[in-house]
C-alpha positions as CSV (number, residue, x, y, z in Angstrom):
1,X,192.9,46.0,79.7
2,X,192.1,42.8,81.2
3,X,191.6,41.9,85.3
4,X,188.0,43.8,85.5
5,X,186.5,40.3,86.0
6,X,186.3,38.6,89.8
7,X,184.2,35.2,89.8
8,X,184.0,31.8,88.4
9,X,180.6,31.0,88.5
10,X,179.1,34.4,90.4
11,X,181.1,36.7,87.9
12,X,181.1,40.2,88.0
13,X,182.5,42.7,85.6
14,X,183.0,46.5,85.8
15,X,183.7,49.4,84.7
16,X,184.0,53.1,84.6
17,X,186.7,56.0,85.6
18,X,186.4,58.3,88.7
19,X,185.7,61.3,86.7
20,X,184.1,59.7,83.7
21,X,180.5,59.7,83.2
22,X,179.4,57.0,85.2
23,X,180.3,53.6,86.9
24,X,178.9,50.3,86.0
25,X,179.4,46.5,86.2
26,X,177.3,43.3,84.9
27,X,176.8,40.6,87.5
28,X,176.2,37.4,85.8
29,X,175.4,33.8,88.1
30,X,172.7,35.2,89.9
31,X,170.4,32.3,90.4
32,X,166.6,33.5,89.3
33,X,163.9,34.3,92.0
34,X,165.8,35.6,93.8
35,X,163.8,39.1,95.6
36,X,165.8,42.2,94.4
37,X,165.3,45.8,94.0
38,X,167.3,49.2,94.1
39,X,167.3,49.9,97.3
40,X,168.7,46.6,98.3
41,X,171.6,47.8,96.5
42,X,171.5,51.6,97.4
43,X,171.7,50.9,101.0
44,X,174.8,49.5,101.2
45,X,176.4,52.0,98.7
46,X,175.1,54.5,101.2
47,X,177.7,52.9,103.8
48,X,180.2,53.5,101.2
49,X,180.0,56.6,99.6
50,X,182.0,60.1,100.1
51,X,180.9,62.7,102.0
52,X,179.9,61.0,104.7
53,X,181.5,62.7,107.4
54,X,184.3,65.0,107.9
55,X,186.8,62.4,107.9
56,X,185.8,61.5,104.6
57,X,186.1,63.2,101.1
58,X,184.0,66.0,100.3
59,X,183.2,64.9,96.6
60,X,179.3,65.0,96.5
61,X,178.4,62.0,95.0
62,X,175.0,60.5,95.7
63,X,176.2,57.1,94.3
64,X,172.3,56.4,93.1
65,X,172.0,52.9,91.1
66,X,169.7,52.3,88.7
67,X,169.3,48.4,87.5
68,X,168.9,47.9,83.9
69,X,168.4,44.1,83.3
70,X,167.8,40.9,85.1
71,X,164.9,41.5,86.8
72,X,160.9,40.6,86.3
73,X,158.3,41.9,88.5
74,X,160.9,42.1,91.6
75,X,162.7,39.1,91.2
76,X,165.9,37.3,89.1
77,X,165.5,36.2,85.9
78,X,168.6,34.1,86.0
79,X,169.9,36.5,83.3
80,X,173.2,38.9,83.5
81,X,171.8,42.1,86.0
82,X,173.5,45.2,84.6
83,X,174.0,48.2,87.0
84,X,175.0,51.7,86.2
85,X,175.7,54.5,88.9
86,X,176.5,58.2,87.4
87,X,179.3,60.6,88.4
88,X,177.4,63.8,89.6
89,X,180.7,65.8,90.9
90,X,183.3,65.4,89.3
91,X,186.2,68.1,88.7
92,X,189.4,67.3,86.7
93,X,190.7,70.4,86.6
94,X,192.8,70.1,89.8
95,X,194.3,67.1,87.9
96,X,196.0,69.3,84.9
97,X,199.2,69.5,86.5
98,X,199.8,65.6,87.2
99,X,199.1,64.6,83.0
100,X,202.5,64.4,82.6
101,X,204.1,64.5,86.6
102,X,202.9,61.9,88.7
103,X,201.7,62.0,91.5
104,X,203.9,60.3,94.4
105,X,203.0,57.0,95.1
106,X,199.8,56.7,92.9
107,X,199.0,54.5,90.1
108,X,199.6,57.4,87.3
109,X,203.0,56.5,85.8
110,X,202.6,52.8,86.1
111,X,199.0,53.4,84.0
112,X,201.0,55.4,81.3
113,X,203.9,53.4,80.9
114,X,201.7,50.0,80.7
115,X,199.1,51.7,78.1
116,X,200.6,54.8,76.7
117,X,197.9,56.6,77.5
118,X,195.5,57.1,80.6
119,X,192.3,58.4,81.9
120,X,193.7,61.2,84.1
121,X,191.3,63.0,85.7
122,X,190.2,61.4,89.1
123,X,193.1,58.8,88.6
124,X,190.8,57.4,86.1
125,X,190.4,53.6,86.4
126,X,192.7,53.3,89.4
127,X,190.8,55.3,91.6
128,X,189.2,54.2,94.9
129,X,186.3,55.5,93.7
130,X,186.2,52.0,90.8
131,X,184.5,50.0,94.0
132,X,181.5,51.6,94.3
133,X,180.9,48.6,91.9
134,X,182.1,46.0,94.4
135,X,179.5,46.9,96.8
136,X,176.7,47.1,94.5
137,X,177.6,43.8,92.9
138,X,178.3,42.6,96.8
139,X,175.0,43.7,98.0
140,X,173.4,41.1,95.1
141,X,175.4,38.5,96.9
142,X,174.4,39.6,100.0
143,X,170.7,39.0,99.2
144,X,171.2,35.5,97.4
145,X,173.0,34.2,101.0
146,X,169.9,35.8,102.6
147,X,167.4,34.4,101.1
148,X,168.9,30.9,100.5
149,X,168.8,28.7,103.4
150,X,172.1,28.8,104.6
151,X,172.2,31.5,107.7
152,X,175.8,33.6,106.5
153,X,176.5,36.3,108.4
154,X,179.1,38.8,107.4
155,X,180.7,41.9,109.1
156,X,183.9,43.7,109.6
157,X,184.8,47.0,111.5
158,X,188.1,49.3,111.7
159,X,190.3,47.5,114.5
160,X,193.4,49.6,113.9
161,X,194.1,53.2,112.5
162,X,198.2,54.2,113.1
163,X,199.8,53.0,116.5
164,X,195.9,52.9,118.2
165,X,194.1,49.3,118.2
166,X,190.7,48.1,119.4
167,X,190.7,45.3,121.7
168,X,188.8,42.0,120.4
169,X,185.1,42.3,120.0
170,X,182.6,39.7,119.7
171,X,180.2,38.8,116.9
172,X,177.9,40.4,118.2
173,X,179.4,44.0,119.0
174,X,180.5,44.0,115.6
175,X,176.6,43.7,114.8
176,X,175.6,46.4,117.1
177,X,178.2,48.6,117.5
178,X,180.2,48.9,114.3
179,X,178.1,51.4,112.5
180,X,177.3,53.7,115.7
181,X,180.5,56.1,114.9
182,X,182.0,57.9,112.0
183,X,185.0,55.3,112.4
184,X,183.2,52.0,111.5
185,X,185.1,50.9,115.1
186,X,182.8,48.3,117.4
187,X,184.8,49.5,120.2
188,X,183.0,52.8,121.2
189,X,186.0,54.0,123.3
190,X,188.4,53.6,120.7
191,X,186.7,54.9,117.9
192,X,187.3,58.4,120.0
193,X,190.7,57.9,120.2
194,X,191.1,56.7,116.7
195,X,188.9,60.3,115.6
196,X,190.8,62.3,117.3
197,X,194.3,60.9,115.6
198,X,192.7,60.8,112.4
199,X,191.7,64.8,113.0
200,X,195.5,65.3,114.2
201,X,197.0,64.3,111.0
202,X,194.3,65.8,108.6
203,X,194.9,69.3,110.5
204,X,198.8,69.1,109.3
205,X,198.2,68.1,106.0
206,X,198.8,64.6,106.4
207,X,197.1,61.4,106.2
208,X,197.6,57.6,107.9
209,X,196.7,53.9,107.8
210,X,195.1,51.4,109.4
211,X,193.4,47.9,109.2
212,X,189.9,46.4,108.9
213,X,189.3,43.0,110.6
214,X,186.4,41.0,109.0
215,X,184.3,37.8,110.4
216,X,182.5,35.6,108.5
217,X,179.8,33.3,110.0
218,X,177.6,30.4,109.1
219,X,179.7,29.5,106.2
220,X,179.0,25.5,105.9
221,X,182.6,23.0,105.9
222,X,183.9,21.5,102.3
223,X,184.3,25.4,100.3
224,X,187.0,25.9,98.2
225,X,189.5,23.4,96.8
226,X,193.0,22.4,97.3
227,X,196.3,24.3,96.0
228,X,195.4,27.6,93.5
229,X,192.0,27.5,94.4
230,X,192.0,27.3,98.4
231,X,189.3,29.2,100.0
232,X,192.2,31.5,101.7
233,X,193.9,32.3,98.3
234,X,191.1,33.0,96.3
235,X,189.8,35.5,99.7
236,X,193.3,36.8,99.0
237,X,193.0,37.8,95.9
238,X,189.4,39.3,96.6
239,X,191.0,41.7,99.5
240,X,194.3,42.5,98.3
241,X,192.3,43.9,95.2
242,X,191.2,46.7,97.2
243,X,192.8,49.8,96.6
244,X,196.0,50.5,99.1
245,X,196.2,47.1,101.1
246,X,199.2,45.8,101.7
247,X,198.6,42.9,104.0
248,X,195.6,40.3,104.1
249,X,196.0,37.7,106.9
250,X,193.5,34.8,108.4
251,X,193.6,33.0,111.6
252,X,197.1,33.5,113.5
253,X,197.9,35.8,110.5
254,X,201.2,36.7,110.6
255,X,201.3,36.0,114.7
256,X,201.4,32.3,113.5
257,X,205.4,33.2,112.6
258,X,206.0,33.2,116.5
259,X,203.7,29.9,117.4
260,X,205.2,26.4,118.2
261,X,203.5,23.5,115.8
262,X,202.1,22.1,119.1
263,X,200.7,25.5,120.2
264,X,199.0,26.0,117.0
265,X,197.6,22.6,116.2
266,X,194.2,22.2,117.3
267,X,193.0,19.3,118.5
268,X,190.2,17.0,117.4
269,X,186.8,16.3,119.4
270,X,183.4,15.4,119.6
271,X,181.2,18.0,120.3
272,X,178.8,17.6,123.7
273,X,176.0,18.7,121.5
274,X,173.6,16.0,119.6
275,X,173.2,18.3,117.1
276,X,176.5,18.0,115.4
277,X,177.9,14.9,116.1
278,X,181.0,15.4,113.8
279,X,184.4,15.9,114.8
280,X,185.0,19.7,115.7
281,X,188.6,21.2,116.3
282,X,189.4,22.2,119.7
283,X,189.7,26.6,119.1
284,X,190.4,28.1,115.9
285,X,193.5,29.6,115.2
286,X,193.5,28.5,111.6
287,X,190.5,31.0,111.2
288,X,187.7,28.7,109.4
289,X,190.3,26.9,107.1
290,X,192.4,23.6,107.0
291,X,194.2,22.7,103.9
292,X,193.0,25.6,101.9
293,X,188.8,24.2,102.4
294,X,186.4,25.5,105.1
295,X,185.9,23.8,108.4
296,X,182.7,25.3,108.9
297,X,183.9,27.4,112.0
298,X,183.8,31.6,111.9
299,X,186.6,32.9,108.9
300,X,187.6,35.9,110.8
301,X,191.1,38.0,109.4
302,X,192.4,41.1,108.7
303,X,193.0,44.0,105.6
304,X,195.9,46.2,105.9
305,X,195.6,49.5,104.4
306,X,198.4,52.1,103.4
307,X,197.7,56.2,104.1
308,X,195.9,57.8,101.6
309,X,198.4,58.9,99.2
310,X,196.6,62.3,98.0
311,X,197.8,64.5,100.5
312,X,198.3,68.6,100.5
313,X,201.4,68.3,101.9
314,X,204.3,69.6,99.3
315,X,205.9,67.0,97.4
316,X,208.3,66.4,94.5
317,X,207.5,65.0,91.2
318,X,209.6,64.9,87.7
319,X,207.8,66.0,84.7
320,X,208.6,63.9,81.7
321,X,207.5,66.1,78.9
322,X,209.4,69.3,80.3
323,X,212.3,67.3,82.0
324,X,211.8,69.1,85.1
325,X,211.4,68.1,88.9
326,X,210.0,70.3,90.6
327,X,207.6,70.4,94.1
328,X,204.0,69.9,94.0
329,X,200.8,69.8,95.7
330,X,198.0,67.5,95.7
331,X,194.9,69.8,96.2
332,X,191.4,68.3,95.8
333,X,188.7,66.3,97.7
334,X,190.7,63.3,99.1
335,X,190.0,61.1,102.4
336,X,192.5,61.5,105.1
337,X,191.9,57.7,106.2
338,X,190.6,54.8,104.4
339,X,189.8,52.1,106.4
340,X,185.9,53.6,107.9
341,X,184.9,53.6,103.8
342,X,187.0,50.4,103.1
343,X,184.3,48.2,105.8
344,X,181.6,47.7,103.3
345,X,184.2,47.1,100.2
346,X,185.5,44.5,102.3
347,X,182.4,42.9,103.4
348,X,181.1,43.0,99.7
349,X,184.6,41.0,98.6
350,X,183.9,38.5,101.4
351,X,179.8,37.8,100.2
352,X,181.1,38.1,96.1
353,X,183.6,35.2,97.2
354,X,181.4,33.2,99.9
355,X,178.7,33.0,97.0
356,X,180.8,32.1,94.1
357,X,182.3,28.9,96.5
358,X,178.9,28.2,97.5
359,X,177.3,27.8,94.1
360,X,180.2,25.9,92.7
361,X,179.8,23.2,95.7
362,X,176.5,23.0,94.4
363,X,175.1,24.4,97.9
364,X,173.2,26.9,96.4
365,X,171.5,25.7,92.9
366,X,173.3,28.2,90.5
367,X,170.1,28.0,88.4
368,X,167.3,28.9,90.5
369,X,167.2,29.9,94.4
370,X,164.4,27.5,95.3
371,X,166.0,24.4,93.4
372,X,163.4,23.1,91.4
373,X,165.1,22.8,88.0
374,X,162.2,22.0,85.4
375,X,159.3,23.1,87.3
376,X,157.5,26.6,85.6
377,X,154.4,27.6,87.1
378,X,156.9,29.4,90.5
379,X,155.4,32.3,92.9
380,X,157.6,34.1,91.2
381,X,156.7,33.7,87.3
382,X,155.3,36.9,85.7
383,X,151.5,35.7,84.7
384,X,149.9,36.8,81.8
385,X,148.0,40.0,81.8
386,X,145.8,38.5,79.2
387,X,144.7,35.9,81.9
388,X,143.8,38.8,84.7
């Protein structure tokens, strides 16, 4: 099975089933000296994991990681760091009947037809559950950006679930606001109305989509590289990894289908500012990117995701080893929403792919965080304990 890889120079690769032992992924590129520890990493799978609220899945899974490699007294060797985080409740059983009837709409026939053979229980490698890995390998990312001396800022926040949709924020509410409700939503107001829809259709049975808008500051002009390897298309890639999207956008987005070329070209000026003298386009409806390559404005865009597709409702499915169709019901632990969990996957895809470009246009020293390639004696060099 190949595809468990995302990175060229900041790689990670994963592993692990939702109902097998544990989760895992090696994160290899991470420059040394960097300051690291668990909880770094443990707060951000907090955001993510189930259980959460009542509008998430039950499944009690405290998601604890525990770093085996890569790290010397607190810091980054330079070496791969290897991450493993156990599955405490899992419980197949209520799988049994989908072995050999599939499930509507998930990812079990296409598994068995492609391998012969799958890991059912869970939905095995195709499960949501596989990113739990993103976000620990994102919050590494997250931490390299910080403590380099470029000032990135990343957040996103749920903007739409069904026919209800937040009004614009700012920057800034998304900082403040966007983790102050069960919804991930920056708008306060809406994030009621989007709870309350959310409680409609998990009362009937029933589940629904929505969308997660993401913003991306700080990120210095020149990233990414023309044609297959544009900043948008390899962001693209990242997103439309995640589990049930269906629709990534940038800028205009899809909006940009009803725009004149004269009403979306932006202009070209000098900022009043003496601080950057450089030309500056005049608003920013490309979202951060001309010609595939950052302009050093705020990347902003959306991630569409589909319902849920575990639902109690009755549905039909055709057994292949009995020949029979019959109606079935998808009991378990399942979330009736996705995009409130979905906020911190895609804010670990944006810093996984914001780090990778950085460190292959040589912005952040691939090597070392404090860029001083051949020098030893560093703060953060273990000393001897024969010299204390």
């Amino acid at each position: 099975m190949n595809g468990n890889r995302f990175g060229r120079l900041f790689q990670v690769t994963t592993y692990g089933e939702s109902h097998g032992p544990g989760m895992g992924c090696t994160v290899s590129g991470v420059p040394a000296g960097v300051e690291l520890d668990e909880e770094d990493i443990q707060r951000d799978l907090d955001r993510r994991k189930p259980g959460q609220s009542m509008i998430t899945t039950s499944r009690g899974e405290p998601d604890e990681v525990s770093i085996q490699s890569g790290l010397q007294d607190g810091y980054t060797t330079g070496t791969p760091i290897g991450m493993t985080i156990q599955n405490k409740d899992a419980r197949s059983g209520k799988y049994e009947p989908f072995v050999t009837a599939p499930r509507p709409s998930h990812g079990d026939f296409t598994y068995s037809a492609k391998f012969g053979t799958r890991n059912w229980g869970g939905g095995g490698r195709s499960s949501a559950r596989e990113t739990v890995n993103w976000v620990a390998a994102g919050a590494i990312a997250k931490q390299v950006l910080e403590q380099s001396e470029h000032d990135v800022q990343i957040k996103a926040h749920v903007n739409q679930i069904g026919d209800i949709e937040a009004p614009d924020v700012s920057f800034e509410q998304l900082l403040e606001h966007s983790e102050e409700n069960e919804v991930r939503c920056a708008d306060p107001e809406t994030a009621e109305e989007m709870r309350e829809l959310i409680d409609e259709y998990q009362e009937a049975g029933d589940s629904i989509g929505g969308s997660v808008a993401f913003e991306a500051r700080g990120v210095p002009r020149g990233l990414g590289a023309p044609r297959f390897d544009s900043f948008p298309a390899r962001l693209g890639q990242a997103l439309l990894a995640v589990p049930a999207s269906t629709g990534f956008e940038y800028g205009l987005g899809r909006d940009a289908r009803e725009v004149t070329g004269k009403e979306r070209n932006e202009d070209w000026e000098f900022p009043e500012s003496e601080e950057d003298p450089d030309p500056t386009p005049v608003g920013n409806d490309h979202g951060g990117l001309q010609g595939g390559i950052t302009t050093g404005q705020p990347i902003y865009g959306e991630l569409t995701l589909h319902a849920p597709t575990s639902i109690p409702k009755t549905q039909r499915t055709a057994d292949w080893e009995t020949g029979e169709e019959k109606e079935i019901q998808v009991v378990g632990r399942h979330d009736p929403v996705l995009p409130p969990r979905a906020v911190p996957v895609v804010e670990a895809m944006l810093y996984l792919t914001v780090l990778d470009f950085m460190l292959l246009g040589g912005r952040i020293n691939p090597d070392r965080l404090d860029d001083n390639p051949g020098e030893y004696d560093t703060p953060y060099h273990p000393s001897s304990p024969r010299n204390d």
